[in-house]
N, C-alpha and C positions, 0 to 999 in steps of 0.2 A: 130230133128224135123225140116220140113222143112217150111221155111215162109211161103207159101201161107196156110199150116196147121194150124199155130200158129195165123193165122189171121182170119180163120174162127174161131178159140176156140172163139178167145177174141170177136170176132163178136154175141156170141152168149150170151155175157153176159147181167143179170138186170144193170140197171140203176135206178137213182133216176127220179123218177115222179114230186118230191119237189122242184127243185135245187133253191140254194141261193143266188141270187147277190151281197147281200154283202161279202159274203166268196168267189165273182167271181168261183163259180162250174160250169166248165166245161167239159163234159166228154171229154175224151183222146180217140178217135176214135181207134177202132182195127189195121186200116194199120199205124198210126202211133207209135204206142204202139208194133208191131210187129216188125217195123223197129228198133225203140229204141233198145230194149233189143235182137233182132238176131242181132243189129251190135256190140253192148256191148260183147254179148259172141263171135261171130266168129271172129271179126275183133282182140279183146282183150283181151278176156277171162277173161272179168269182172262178170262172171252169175253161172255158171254150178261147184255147190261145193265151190260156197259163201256165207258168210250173207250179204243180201240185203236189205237194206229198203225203201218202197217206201213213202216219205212225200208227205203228205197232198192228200193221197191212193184213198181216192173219194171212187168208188166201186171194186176198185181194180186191174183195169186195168194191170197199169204197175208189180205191186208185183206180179200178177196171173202168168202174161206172162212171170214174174222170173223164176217162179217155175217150170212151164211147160217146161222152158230150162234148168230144173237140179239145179238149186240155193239148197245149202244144209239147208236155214232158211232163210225164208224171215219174214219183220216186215212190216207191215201198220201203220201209224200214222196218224190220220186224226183230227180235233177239231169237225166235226159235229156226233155226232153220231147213225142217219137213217143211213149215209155213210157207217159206219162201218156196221152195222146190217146185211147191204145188198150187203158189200164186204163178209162177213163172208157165206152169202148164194151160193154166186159165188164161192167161195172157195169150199164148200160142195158138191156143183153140178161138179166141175173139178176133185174133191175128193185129193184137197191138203192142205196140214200143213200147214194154214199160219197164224203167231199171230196177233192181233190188238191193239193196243193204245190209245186210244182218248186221246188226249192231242193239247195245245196251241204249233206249233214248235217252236215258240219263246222263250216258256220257258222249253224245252226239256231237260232231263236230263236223260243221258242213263243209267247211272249207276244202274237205276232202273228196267231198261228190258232187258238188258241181257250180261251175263257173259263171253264173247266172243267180241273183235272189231268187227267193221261192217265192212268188206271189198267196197261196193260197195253202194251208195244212186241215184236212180230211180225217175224223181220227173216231172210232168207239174205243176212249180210253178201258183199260180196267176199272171196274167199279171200287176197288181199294175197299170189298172185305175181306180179302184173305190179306193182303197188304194193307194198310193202314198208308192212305197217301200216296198210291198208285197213280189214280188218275190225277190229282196235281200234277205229279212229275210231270205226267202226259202235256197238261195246258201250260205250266212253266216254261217249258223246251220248246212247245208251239209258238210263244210270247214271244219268244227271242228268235227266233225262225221267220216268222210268218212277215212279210211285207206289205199286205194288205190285208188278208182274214184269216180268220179257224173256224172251222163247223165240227164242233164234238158232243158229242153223247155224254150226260150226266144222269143219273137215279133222282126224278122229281124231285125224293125226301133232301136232296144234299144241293138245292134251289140258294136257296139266303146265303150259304156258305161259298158255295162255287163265286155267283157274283161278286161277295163281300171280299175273299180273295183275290178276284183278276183283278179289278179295280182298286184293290188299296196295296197289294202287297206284289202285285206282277204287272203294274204297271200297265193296264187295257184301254186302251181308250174309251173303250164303249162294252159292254156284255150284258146281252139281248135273246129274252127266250123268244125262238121262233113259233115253237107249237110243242105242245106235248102228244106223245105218242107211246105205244106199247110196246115194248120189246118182246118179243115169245122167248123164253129160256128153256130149250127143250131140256131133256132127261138124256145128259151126256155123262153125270158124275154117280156115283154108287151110291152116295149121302144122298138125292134129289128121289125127294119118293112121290113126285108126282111127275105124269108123262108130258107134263108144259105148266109154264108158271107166265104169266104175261107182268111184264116188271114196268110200272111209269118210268118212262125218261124223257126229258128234256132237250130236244136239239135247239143248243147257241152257237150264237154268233159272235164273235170275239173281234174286234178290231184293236191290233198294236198300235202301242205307242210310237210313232216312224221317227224320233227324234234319235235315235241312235243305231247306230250298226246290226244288220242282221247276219254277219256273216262271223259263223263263231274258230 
């Protein structure tokens, strides 16, 4: 499938009407969710005939655009559950197998969804300002998860820190900016007094440490 294909699917998908600020939901716009996962598979061949999971899935963005490039099983995990409802419809309308989870990722435990490592986790953490250390949770739980990669979305400005963390404190084998890119933040929250804000982020690459068990 070629990008600008994979970019219209995911362009065509529901969204949440509701989104939550304190859960900082934001949707994962189509080109960048295109780019994610076509650079995971061509660049790497993290996608096509993996298990993939996408945390904190939203309405499914990233997991869909897995699936769309071959992923043998993808999983969504999300805490809000309109989220899932309406990942699960998007799923139906692309007419692909994808499971869902509702659960807190902080307190994730795989052992209970599925019988198989996950090779690969897909994720636009929260940016951790309304929370303070959101998105760590997100790449901590990915570290111990992931069997082969992570591809997540950080805020440029939080570059030094993200790395300096995977690698000294979460145990990464490797964490690698791929490219920076612009996030568009539309005008979802009542505080947000302009009608798009384009936010630098960083799409990494994270390789685990394979010297211990990924099955929590």
């Amino acid at each position: 499938m070629k990008l600008k294909q994979l970019d219209g699917l995911l362009g065509s998908l529901q969204q949440s009407e509701n989104p939550k600020i304190e859960l900082e939901q934001y949707p994962t716009g189509p080109h960048i969710a295109s780019r994610l996962l076509y650079t995971a598979e061509n660049s790497f061949g993290d996608v096509s005939d993996k298990v993939v999971a996408d945390f904190g899935c939203g309405c499914g963005t990233l997991g869909l655009a897995a699936g769309l490039l071959g992923a043998e099983h993808v999983i969504g995990f999300d805490i809000a559950a309109e989220s899932i409802e309406i990942a699960s419809l998007n799923a139906d309308e692309l007419e692909l197998d994808m499971d869902f989870i509702q659960c807190d990722i902080r307190n994730l435990r795989l052992s209970v969804c599925t019988d198989r490592a996950i090779d690969t986790v897909v994720m636009n953490p929260p940016f951790g300002t309304r929370k303070k250390g959101a998105d760590m949770d997100f790449l901590s739980m990915a570290l111990k998860v992931a069997s082969g990669a992570i591809y997540s979305l950080h805020k440029t400005t939080t570059r030094d820190h993200i790395k300096r963390t995977a690698l000294r404190e979460y145990n990464a084998s490797t964490a690698e900016v791929l490219c920076e890119l612009h996030f568009d933040v539309p005008q979802l929250y009542k505080f947000h007094k302009k009608k798009e804000v384009d936010v630098a982020v960083d799409l990494w690459r994270f390789v685990p440490n394979n010297n211990r068990p990924k099955h929590l």
